[in-house]
N, C-alpha and C positions, 0 to 999 in steps of 0.2 A: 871644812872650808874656813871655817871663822878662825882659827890658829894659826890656819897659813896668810890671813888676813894680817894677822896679829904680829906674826915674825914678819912678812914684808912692810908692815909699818915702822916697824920699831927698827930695821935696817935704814929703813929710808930716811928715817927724823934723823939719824946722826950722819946720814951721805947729802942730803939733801943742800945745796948750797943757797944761798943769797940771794941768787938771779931768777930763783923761781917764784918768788913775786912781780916779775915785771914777763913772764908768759902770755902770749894773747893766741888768738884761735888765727883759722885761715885766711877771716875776713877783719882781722886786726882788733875786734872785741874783746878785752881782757879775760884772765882766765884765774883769778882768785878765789878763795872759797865761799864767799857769797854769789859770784855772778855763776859762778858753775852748779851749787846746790839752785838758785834760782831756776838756772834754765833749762836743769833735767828736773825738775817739781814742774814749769809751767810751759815750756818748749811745745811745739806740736806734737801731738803723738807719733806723728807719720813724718820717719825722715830718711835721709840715707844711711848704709849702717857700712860696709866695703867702698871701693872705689868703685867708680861706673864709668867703664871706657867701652872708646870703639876705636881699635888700632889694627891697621894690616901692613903684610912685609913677610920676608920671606925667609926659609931655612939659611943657615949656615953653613961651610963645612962639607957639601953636595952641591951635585948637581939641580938646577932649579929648572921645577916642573909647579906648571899649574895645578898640580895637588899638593906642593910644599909651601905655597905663597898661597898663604890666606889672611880673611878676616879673626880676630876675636874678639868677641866685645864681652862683657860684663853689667849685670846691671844687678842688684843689692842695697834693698831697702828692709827700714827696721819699723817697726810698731809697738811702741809702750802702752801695754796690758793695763796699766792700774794710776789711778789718778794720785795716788799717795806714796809716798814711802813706806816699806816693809823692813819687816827687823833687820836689824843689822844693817839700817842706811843701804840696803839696795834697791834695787826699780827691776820689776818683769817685763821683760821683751818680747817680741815676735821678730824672728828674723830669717829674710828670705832672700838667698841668693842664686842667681843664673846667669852661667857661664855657657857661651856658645863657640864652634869652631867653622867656618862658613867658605867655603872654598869657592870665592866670588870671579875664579877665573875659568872654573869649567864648565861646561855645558847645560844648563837648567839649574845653576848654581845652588847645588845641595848643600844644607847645612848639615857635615857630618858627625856634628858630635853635640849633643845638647847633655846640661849638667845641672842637676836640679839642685840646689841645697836647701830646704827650710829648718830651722832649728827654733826652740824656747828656752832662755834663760834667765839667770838673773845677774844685773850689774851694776857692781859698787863700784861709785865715787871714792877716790883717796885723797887725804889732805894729810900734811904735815905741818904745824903752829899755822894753820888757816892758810896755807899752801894749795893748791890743784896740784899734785903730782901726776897722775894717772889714773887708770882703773883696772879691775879683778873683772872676770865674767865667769860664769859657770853654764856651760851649757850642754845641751843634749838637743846633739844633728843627727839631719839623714842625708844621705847624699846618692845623689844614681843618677841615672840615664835615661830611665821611663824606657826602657828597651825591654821584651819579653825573648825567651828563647836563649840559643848561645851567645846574644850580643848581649843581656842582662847584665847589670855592674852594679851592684848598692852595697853600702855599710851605712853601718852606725856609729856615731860616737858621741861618748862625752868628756868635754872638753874642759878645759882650765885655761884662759888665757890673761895675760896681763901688759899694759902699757903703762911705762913709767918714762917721765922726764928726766932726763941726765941734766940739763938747765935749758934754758928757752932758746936750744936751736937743733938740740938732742934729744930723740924719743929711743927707746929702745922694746923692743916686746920681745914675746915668746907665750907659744902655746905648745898643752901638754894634750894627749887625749888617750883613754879606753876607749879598744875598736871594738866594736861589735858586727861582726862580718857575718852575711845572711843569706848571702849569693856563694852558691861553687862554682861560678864562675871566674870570682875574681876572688879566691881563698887565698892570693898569695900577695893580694897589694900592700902588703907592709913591706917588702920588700923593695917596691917602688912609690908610691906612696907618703910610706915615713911614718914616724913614729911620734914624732915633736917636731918644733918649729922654733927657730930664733931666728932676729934679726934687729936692725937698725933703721932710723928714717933721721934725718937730717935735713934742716930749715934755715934758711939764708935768715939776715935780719932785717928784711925787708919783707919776707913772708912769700915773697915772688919764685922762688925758687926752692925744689925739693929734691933729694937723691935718699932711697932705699935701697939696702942688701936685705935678701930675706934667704935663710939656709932650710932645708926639711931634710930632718935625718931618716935616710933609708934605716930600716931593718938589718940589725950585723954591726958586727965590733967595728969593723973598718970605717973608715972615714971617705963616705959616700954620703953626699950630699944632693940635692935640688935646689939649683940655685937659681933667685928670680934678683934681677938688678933693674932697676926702674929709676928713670928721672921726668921730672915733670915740671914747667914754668908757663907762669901766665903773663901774659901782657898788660894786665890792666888789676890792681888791687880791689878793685870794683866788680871785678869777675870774681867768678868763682870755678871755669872754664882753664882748665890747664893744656899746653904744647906737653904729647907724654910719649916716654920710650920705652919699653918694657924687653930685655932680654931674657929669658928662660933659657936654661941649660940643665937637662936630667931626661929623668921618666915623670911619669902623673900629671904630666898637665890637663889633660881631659881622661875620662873614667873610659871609653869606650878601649884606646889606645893605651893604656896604662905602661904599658910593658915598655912600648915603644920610646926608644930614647929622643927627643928634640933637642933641637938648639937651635933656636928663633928669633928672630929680629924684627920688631913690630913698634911701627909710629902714627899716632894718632892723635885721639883728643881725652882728659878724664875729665870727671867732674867730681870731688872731695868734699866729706863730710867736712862739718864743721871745726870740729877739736883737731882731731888725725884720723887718718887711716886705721882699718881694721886689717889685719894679715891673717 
């Protein structure tokens, strides 16, 4: 890990522009390298670590039935493990996310798909000449369904991911992971699924407004993707409450349905970490 550290620093110090000293967070607080090593040393333990929404709307593409038009919400929050820094300028986390799919139009409105993630990593700050660019995490998830029987769906992974600023209105990421598949029920979701992940997030300069692409590369030479497009604005600098749109287009969005292809259309409300988003 600390080499792959070391080549994305040393790429970044000669790409890195100008403008990334005048970067601030969501809530307009700057983001240099002392107020960023400050606020992961004394920040609360306990914060958000993903976006946390609650958006409903309906399939694309088909005919609409009260089992295609549903709720999802999201909720993902992180907890720092150690009061100090550990070698190599990283911080240990706990992180824990759940995804829901809640089909609020049918009859004793069952929620049909719960989606467990908790994982432990570690995560370094990057600076370039006392710069905030982004950060590195290393982590090791579990992800399932809490279902027993033929509905069972779980894997494992460990993950690599990283967020870098392109200058202060451009984020770009991407995560890598080793699966560790433990369920024969779902031996073949790399296939839907994916294998890695890129994408983009994109910030007005007023901070008010956000637009992300995010791609997951299926399994296979071809060019099969999952694609998640998402906009989100708030009306008040003072919030922290975003207006959010989320399109999905592929397979994997819930582990029960893996297989199953969506294309959804969902508007609601998020609420965003501090810095950025996690993908």
């Amino acid at each position: 890990m600390r080499r792959i550290l070391l080549i994305l620093i040393a790429i970044l110090a000669t790409a890195a522009p100008a403008a990334m000293s005048q970067i601030v967070s969501f809530d307009g607080r700057p983001m240099d390298a002392d107020s960023v090593r400050y606020d992961f040393e004394h920040q609360p333990y306990f914060g958000l670590y993903k976006d946390n929404y609650f958006i409903f709307g309906p399939a694309i593409g088909q005919r609409l039935t009260r089992a295609n038009t549903n709720v999802k919400f999201q909720i993902s929050i992180a907890q720092r493990l150690t009061r100090s820094t550990l070698p190599f300028g990283t911080y240990l986390y706990l992180f824990y996310t759940q995804k829901v799919f809640w089909n609020v139009l049918q009859e004793s409105l069952p929620m049909t798909d719960l989606n467990f993630n908790p994982g432990i990593g570690l995560t370094k700050p990057l600076f370039v000449k006392d710069r905030y660019i982004g950060k590195v995490s290393l982590i090791l998830e579990h992800e399932s369904n809490g279902r027993d029987s033929i509905q069972s769906r779980s894997w494992n992974k460990v993950s690599l991911a990283g967020s870098i600023f392109i200058d202060k209105q451009l984020m770009v990421h991407g995560k890598i992971w080793i699966p560790i598949i433990d369920s024969s029920n779902n031996s073949d979701i790399l296939r839907y699924s994916g294998i890695y992940q890129v994408g983009m997030q994109f910030m007005s300069l007023n901070q008010r407004f956000t637009g992300s692409v995010t791609l997951v590369k299926r399994q296979g030479w071809n060019l099969n993707y999952n694609t998640i497009l998402e906009l989100a604005y708030r009306f008040s600098k003072r919030d922290n409450e975003y207006f959010f749109v989320q399109y999905y287009n592929g397979y994997g969005e819930g582990m029960l349905d893996y297989k199953q292809f969506h294309s959804q259309l969902r508007v609601g409300f998020v609420i965003k970490p501090r810095f950025f988003s996690e993908f």
